[in-house]
Structures are given as structure tokens and as C-alpha cells.
N, C-alpha and C positions, 0 to 999 in steps of 0.2 A: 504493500500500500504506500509504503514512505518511498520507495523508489518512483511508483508511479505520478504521485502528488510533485515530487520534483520534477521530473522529466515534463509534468504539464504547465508547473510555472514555468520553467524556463522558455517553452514554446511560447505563452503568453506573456512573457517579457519580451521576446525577442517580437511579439507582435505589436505589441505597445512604440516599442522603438522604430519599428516602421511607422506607425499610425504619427506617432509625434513628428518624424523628417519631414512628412507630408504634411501638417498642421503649419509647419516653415517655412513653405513655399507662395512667397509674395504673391501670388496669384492664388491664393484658396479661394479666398473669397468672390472669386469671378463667377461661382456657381455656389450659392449660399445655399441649398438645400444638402450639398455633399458636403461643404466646410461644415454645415452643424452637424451632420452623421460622424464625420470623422471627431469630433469634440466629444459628441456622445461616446463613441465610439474607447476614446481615450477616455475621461472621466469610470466607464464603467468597467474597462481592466484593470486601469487605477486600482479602484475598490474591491475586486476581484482579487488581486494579486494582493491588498494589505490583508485582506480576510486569510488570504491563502499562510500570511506570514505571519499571521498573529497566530493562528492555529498548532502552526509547528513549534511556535515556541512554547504553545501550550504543552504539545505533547513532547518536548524536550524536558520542560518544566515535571511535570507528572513523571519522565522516567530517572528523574533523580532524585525525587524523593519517593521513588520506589527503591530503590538502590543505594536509600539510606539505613533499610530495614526498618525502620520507629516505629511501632506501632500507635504511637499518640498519633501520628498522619495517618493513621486508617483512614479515618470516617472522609478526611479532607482530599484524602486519594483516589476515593470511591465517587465521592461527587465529581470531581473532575473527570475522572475517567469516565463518567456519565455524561457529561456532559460537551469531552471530546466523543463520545462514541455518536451521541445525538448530530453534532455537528459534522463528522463526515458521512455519516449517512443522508443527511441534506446536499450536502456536496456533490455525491454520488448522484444524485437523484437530479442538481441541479445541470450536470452534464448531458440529461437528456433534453433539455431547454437550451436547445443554439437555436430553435426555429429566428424568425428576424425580428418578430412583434414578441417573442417568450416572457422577454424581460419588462416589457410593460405593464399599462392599465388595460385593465378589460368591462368590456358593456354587457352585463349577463340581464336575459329576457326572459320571462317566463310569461307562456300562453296555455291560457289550460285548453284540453282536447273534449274526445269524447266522454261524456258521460254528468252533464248538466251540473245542479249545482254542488252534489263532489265533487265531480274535477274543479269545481271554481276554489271549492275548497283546499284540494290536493295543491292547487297550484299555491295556494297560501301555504299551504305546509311548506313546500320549498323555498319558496320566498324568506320563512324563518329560518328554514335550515340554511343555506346560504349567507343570510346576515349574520347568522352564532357562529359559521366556522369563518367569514370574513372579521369577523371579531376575535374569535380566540387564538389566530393565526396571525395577528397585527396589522389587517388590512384595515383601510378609511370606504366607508359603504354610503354611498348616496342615491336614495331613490329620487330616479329624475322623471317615472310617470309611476301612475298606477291606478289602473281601473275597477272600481270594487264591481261585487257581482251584486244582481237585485235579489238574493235572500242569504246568501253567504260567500265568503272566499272573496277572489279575486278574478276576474277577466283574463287581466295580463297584468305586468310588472316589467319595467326597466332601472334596472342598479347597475352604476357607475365603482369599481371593484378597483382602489385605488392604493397601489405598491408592487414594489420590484416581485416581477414571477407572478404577478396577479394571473395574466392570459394564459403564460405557460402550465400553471398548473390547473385554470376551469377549462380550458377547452378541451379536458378529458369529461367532461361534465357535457356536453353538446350533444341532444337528442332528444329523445322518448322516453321519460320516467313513468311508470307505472305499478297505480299501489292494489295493493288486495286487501280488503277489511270489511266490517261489517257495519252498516251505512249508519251514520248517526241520521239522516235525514227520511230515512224510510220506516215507517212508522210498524212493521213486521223486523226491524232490523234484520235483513237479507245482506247477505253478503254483494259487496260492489266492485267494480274495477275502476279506473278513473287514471287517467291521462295526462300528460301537461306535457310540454316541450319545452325545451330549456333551448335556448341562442345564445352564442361565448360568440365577441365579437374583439379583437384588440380596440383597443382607445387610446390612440396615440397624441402625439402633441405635434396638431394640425399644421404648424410652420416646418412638420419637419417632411412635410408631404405634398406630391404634388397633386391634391386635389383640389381643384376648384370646380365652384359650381355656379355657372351663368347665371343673374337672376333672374332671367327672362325661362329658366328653368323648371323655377319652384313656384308652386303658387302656397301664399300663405294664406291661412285661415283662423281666424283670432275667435275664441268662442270663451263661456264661463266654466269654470274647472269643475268638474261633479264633485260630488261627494257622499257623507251618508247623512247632510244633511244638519239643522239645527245652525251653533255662528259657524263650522267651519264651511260653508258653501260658502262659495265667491261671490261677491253682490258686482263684479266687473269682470270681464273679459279680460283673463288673464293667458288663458289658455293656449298653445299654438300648436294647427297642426299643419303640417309640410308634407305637398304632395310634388313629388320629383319626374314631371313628364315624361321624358325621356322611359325611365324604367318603368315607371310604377309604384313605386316603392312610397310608402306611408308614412309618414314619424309624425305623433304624437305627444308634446310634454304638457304637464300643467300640474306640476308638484309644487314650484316654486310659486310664492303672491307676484312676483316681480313679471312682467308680460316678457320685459328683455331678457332674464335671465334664462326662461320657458324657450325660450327661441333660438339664444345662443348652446343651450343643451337639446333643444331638437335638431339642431344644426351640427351639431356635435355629434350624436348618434346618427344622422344621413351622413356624413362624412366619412365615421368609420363601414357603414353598407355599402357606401361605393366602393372604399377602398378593397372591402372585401370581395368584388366585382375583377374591381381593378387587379388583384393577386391572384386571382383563378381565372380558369375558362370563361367567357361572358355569358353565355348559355348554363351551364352548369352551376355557377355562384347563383345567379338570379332566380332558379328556381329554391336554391338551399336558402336564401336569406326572404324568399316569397314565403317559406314554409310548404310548399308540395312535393317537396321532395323527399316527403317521409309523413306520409297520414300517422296520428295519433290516435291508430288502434291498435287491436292482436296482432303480437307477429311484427312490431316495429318499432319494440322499446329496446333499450342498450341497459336499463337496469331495471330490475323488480324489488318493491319494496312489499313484502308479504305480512300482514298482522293477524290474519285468518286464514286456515282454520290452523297456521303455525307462524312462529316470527323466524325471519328471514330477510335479509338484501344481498340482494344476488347482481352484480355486475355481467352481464349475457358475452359479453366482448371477453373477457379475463378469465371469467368463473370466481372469480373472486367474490367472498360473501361473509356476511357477519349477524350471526343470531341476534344481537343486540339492536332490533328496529330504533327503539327510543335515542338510543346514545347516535345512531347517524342523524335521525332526523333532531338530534340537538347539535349540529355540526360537524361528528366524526367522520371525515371524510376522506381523510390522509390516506388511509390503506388502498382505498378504490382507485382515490387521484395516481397512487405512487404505482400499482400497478398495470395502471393503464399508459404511465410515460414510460414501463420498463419493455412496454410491447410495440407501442409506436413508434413511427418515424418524427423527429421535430416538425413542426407546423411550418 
């Protein structure tokens, strides 16, 4: 392991010192979309290669006072060694994130599917599971729309998933969740199934891309933000929704009271759908970010969340699964997420 962790810094030093020659070349700035890539670029080995350095000394640190025998450093050997063990296992894990948006922020969507108002439900169950483990993982979560349902749940949902590895690690997360339980809403309590789609989209930092979009493009539509009613409904037109000709493509915000701020995050989220246009096939992106390119029934989820007549979450892609339903749907996600980057290719 210690050999390998060298042999990768050194590559990544010696990548670094390319990227810096290049950052010295009086003409960078002649094409400022690649000067800030290359900045980025450098800043984030930077940090990369001090993590990398702080770590070894860690574990230099920890084999000397192994090698002192004490046993009064038991207990303070043991935490560390816990504590390096946690941290190259992250490491490991974050070497399957070189995709290009990995390292970013990510746009996670939730539409609930078939199955009325459980799935409106269902789709709120992940809407929480997602904010607990964007929380207990140290990410910043902003819901930038969200549509409640007319007796329970949710419609849909857009959260803005904001920290290093955010995209690399939900866009194992992108697809068909489906739960199995026995319906709170059905007055024989029958067992139900229920649907939702989840969309992982990167959320990059727009000056560092070339997207633009004409305004003769978009049409904007100003309306009042729903709600469930009582003072939080909007007594103004806050609301904005953006319809993008060209594709088709809808974005809705109206989280925010501010009308500008609703717009520059509906603009925000069209940004990153183009882009995601933009990175794929033209034909094949626009059906995945239309949502037809995968109905939300039998036979088209990527994980099952089972509470009857047994508890189970089963990842369909991995086989990866964990009896403990409650503790996923309170954010434990780690195992499904880590398995699923140990099988794919980077994004």
C-alpha cells in the first residue's frame, strides 16, 4: 500500500508541475475558460497531494509509537490507527472518481413514478434520506424547488448537493428506486409498491463552461409559488418557470421568496441539463434527462427497498444489500454508493 501511495504522489507531483509551467505562459489567459480549468486544475492537486502528505506522516507517526512498545499509547494507537484505516479507505474509493464533473457539486431530482399518493410519499422518503446522509457526510443541501402532493408526499424535488465528491459519489444513486411495504394510505392496509426516480446531474461553476443560452431561447414564466397553504403561500409571483425551445426541457424553481434568486437557480439547473446534452450523445442525453428513458415501473429499478413481508435493500446493479431498511432510509448509504464506484467506469 505504502509503495503504491508513493509511486501515485509522485505521478501527481510531477502532474502538478506540468499544470503550473503552463499557468506561466503569458498567453493563458487568451482563452479564459482553459486558464480557469488549468487553476482549478492546480489548486485541486495542491490539496490532493497535502492530504496525501499529511496522511503518511500520520502513519509514520502511529509506527513509532508502535515501536515504542508503551502500553499507556494503547488506546491513542488504536484511535489513530482507526482513523488512518478510515482514511485510506476513502482514498481508495476516491480513485474511482477521475470522471471530469467527480469532484464537484451535484443537482439530485426526485420525481415520484407509479403508484399515486405513495409514491408521492416514497419520493419524500428519499428526499429525507438524501438530506440525512448529505448531512452526516458534510455536505451543504439546498432545496431549490419542490412540489408537494394534494394528500401527501411530494411530486418532485430538486436539491443542490454542495462539496468536493458530491457528483462522484450520487451519480451511483441515478435511476429507479422502489419500495415494498404495506400502505399507510389504504384503509385494508395491502401491501404496495411505489416508484420514484432519482436524477444526479453535476452543478458546476457556470464561468467554467461553455454554455450559453440565447435569450430568444427561453421563455420565462413568472407565477405564485404553491404551497400547503395558511402565511407560507406567496401572496406575489415569485415563482419561475423556464421552458428551453430548442429541447424541450422544463425547469421549475420557486423555493426561494426572492423572484431573482428562483430564476438565477432555475437557470442554474437548465445549465447543468444542457451541459449534460452537451457530454453525451444528443439523442440519447435528451431522452435520459426527459425521463423516458426508463419508465418507473416492474423491471426498471436499480435498487429495492423491501419492509414487507421482510426488511431488505437490495442494490439490482451490485447485489449489494443491507437488512437494516431504517438505518438506509436515515442516510446509510456508503456501502451501496462504494460498491457501485468499485464496478463502474468514472462518469
Amino acid at each position: 500500500m505504502i509503495s503504491w501511495c508513493t509511486f501515485d504522489l509522485n505521478k501527481k507531483e510531477e502532474e502538478l508541475r506540468e499544470l503550473t509551467k503552463k499557468s506561466e505562459d503569458p498567453n493563458l489567459w487568451d482563452d479564459r475558460v482553459n486558464a480557469q480549468n488549468i487553476l482549478k486544475s492546480i489548486n485541486d492537486l495542491r490539496e490532493e497531494i497535502d492530504s496525501w502528505k499529511s496522511l503518511s506522516k500520520k502513519i509514520d507517526d502511529a509506527k513509532e509509537l508502535a515501536e515504542m512498545g508503551d502500553e499507556s499509547f494503547r488506546s491513542e494507537l488504536e484511535d489513530e490507527i482507526d482513523y488512518i484505516t478510515r482514511e485510506l479507505d476513502q482514498k481508495e474509493l476516491s480513485t474511482y472518481l477521475s470522471g471530469r464533473y467527480d469532484r464537484g457539486n451535484a443537482l439530485l431530482s426526485i420525481h415520484a413514478g407509479a403508484g399515486g399518493t405513495d409514491s408521492q410519499d416514497w419520493a419524500e422518503m428519499l428526499e429525507r434520506m438524501y438530506l440525512r446522509w448529505a448531512d452526516q457526510n458534510g455536505y451543504k443541501a439546498d432545496i431549490l424547488d419542490r412540489s408537494v402532493g394534494e394528500e401527501a408526499g411530494i411530486k418532485s424535488v430538486t436539491i443542490a448537493i454542495n462539496g468536493k465528491y458530491a457528483y462522484g459519489y450520487l451519480r451511483s444513486e441515478k435511476g429507479v428506486h422502489r419500495l415494498v411495504r404495506l400502505s399507510p394510505f389504504d384503509s385494508n392496509h395491502r401491501r404496495h409498491t411505489s416508484f420514484a426516480q432519482v436524477e444526479i446531474l453535476p452543478d458546476m461553476d457556470t464561468d467554467l463552461e461553455e454554455i450559453s443560452i440565447p435569450p430568444d431561447e427561453v421563455r420565462i414564466d413568472i407565477f405564485k409559488s404553491s404551497g400547503a397553504g395558511g402565511q407560507n403561500v406567496q401572496k406575489t409571483s415569485t415563482a419561475i418557470r423556464l421552458y428551453h425551445i430548442p429541447t424541450g426541457l422544463i425547469v421549475t424553481c420557486q423555493n426561494e421568496r426572492s423572484q431573482l434568486q428562483n430564476r438565477e437557480n432555475a437557470f442554474r439547473v437548465l445549465r447543468a441539463k444542457l451541459l449534460e446534452i452537451k457530454r453525451q450523445e444528443q439523442e440519447e442525453a435528451l431522452a435520459k434527462i426527459r425521463g423516458d428513458y426508463q419508465k418507473n415501473e416492474w423491471g426498471s429499478q436499480i435498487r429495492s427497498y423491501v419492509q414487507h413481508p421482510y426488511q431488505m435493500v437490495k442494490d439490482h446493479r451490485t447485489e449489494f444489500e443491507m437488512g437494516n431498511v431504517s438505518a438506509v432510509l436515515d442516510g446509510s448509504l456508503n456501502g451501496f454508493i462504494q460498491e457501485f464506484l468499485k464496478t463502474q467506469p468514472a462518469n
